[in-house]
C-alpha positions as CSV (number, residue, x, y, z in Angstrom):
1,X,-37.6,-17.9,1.8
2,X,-36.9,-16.2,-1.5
3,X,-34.5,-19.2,-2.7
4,X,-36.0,-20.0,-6.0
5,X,-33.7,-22.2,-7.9
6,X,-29.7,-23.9,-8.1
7,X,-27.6,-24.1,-11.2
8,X,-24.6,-25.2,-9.3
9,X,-22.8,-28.2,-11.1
10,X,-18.8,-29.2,-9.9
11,X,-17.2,-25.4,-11.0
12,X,-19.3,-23.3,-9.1
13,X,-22.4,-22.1,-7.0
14,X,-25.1,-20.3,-8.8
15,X,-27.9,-19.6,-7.0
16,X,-31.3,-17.7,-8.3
17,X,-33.5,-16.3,-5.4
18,X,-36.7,-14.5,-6.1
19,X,-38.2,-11.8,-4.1
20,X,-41.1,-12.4,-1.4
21,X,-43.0,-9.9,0.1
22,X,-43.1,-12.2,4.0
23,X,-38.8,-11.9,3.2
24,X,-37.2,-9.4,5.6
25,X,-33.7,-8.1,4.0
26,X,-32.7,-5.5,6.0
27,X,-29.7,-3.0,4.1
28,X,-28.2,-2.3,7.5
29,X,-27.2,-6.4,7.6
30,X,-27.1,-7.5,4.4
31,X,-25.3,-4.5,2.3
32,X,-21.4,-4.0,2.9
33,X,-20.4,-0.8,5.0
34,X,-18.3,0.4,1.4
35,X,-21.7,0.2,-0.3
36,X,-24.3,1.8,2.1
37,X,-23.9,5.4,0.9
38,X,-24.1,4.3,-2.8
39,X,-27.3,2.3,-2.7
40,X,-29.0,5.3,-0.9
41,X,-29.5,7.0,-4.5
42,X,-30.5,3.6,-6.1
43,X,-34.8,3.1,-7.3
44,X,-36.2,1.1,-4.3
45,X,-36.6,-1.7,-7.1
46,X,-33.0,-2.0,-7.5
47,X,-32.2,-2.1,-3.8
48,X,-34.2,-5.0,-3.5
49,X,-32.4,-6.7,-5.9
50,X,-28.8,-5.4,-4.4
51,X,-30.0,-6.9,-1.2
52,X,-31.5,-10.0,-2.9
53,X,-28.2,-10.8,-4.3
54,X,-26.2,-10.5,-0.9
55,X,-28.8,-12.5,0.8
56,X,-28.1,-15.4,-1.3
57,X,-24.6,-14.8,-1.0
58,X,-24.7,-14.6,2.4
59,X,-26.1,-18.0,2.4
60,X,-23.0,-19.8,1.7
61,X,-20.3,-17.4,2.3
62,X,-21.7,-15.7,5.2
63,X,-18.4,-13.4,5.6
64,X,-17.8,-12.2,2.4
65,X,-18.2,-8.7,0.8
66,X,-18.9,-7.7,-2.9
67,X,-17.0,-4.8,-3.3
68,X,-16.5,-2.5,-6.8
69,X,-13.2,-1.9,-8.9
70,X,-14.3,0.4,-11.8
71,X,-18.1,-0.7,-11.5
72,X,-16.8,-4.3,-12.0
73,X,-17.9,-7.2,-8.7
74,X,-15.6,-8.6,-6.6
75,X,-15.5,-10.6,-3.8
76,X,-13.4,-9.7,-0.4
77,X,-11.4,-12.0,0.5
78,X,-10.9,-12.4,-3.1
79,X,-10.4,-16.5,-3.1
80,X,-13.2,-16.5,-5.7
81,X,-14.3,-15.4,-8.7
82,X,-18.3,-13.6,-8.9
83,X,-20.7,-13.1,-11.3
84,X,-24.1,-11.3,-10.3
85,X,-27.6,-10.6,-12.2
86,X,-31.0,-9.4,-11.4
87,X,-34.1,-8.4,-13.5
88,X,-36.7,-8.3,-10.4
89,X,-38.2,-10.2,-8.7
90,X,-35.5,-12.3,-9.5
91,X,-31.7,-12.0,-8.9
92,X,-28.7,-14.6,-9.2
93,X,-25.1,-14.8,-8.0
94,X,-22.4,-17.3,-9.5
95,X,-19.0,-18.3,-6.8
96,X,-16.4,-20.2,-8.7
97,X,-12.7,-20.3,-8.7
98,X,-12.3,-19.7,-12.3
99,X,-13.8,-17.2,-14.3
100,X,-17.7,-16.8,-15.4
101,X,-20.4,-14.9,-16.1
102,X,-24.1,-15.0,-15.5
103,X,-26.9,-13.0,-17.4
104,X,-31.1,-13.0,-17.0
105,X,-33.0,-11.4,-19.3
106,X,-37.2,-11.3,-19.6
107,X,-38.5,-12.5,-22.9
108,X,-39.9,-8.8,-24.6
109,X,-40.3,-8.1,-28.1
110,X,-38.9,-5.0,-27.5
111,X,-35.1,-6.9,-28.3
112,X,-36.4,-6.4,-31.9
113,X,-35.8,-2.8,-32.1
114,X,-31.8,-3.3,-31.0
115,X,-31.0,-6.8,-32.8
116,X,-28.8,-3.9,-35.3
117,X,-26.5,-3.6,-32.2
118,X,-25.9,-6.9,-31.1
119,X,-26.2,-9.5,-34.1
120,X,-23.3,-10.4,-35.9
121,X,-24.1,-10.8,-39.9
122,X,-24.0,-14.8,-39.6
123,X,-26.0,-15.3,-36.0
124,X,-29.0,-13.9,-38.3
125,X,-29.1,-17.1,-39.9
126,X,-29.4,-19.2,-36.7
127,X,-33.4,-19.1,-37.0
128,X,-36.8,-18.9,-38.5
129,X,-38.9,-15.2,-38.0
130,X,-41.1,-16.5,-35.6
131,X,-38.2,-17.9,-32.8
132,X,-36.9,-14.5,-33.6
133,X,-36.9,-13.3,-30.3
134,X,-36.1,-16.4,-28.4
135,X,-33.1,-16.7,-30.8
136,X,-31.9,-12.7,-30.0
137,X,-32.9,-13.1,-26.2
138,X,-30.8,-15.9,-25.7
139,X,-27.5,-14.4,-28.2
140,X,-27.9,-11.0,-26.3
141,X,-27.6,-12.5,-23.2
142,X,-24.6,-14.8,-24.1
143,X,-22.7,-12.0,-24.9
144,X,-23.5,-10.1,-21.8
145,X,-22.3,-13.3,-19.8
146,X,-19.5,-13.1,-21.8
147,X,-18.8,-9.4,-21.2
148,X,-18.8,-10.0,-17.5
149,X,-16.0,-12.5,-18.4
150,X,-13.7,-10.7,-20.8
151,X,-14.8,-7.0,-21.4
152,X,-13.4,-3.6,-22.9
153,X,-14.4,-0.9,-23.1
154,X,-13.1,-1.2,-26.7
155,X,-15.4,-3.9,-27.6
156,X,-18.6,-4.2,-29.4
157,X,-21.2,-7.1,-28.5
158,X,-21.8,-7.0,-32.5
159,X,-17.6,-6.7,-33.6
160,X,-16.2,-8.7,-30.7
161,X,-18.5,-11.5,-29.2
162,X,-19.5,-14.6,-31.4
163,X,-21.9,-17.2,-30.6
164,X,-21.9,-20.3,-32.4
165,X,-24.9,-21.6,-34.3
166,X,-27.4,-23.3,-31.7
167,X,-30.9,-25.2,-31.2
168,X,-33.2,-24.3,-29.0
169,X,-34.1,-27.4,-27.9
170,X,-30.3,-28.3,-26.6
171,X,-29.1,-25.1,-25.0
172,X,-26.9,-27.2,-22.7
173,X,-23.6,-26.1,-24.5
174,X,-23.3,-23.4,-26.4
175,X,-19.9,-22.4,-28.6
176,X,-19.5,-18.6,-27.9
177,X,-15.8,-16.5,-27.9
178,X,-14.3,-13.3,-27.8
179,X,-11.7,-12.1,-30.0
180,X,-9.6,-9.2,-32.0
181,X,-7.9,-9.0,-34.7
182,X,-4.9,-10.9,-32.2
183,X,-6.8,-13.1,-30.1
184,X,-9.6,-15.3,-29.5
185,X,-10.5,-17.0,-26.3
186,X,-13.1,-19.5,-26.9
187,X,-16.1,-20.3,-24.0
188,X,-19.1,-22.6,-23.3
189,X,-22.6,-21.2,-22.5
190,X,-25.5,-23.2,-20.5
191,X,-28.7,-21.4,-21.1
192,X,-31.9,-22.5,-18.7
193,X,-35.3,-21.2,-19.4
194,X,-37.6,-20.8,-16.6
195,X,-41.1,-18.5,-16.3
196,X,-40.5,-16.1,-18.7
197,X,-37.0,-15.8,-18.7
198,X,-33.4,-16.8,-19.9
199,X,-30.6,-17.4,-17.5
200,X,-27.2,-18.1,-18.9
201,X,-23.9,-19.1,-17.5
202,X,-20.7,-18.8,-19.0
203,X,-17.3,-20.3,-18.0
């Protein structure tokens, strides 16, 4: 079975499987009849991970669809709220009835060469050179857990999405908003580490 781990606490069901060769997912069963014709053009690694995520769906909402409005996940019937990620061999869904948004990202160096796109001026100051890309990884995908949350096309990850100052040793709650020069809706991050990755989940 490709179950690998559960984040689910009393809001919602998030569930990370992780791809096995000895798993049979079979697009015919697990991919919705709206979506067949779409994955056809997708790179055989992102299939997987499309039919990794409705596995694990599948596993506790056996009738449900993800369906697409304007590239944005949703669920049919629509009596929940979704969230989806995937960097293979690993994907994740999130079930909740309010709001949230879940992110993975791989630990790379190669963050480094976009920090200019993402980093507020005051997140720089959250840590030393050499946590550098522990500290970016984990920011980047805040906001990206965020964006699945409360996005624009208008918005910039560097302008409009703020993450408080945080240790890496308690990345349990995390301070982290969204805002204009009108509004600003505040949110909580929970970031795990496991293998060589960050997973966060924002609600």
């Amino acid at each position: 079975m490709p179950f690998y781990k559960d984040f689910s606490d009393e809001k919602a069901t998030i569930l990370i499987w992780k791809f096995s060769d000895d798993e049979i997912l079979n697009a015919n069963e697990l991919v919705e009849v709206e979506n067949l014709e779409k994955i056809k053009n997708y790179h055989p690694t992102k299939i997987l991970e499309t039919l990794l995520v409705r596995k694990a769906l599948k596993s506790f909402l056996p009738t449900h669809k993800i369906l697409y409005k304007d590239r944005e996940p949703y669920l049919s019937p629509q009596d929940h709220f979704i969230s989806i990620t995937h960097s293979f061999p690993f994907a994740a869904v999130a079930v909740s009835k309010e709001k949230i948004g879940i992110d993975m990202e791989k630990f790379n160096e190669k963050i480094l060469r976009i920090e200019h796109k993402f980093i507020y001026s005051n997140e720089a100051n959250f840590f030393l050179e050499k946590e550098k890309v522990e500290y970016l990884t984990v920011i980047w995908s805040v906001k990206e857990s965020l964006y699945k949350i409360h996005h624009s096309n208008y918005f910039s990850l560097k302008q409009n999405y703020k993450v408080e100052e945080f240790d890496l040793k308690n990345l349990h709650k995390i301070n982290c908003s969204v805002y204009d020069e009108n509004n600003c809706d505040h949110f909580s991050a929970r970031v795990e580490f496991f293998e060589d990755y960050c997973f966060t989940i924002v609600d």
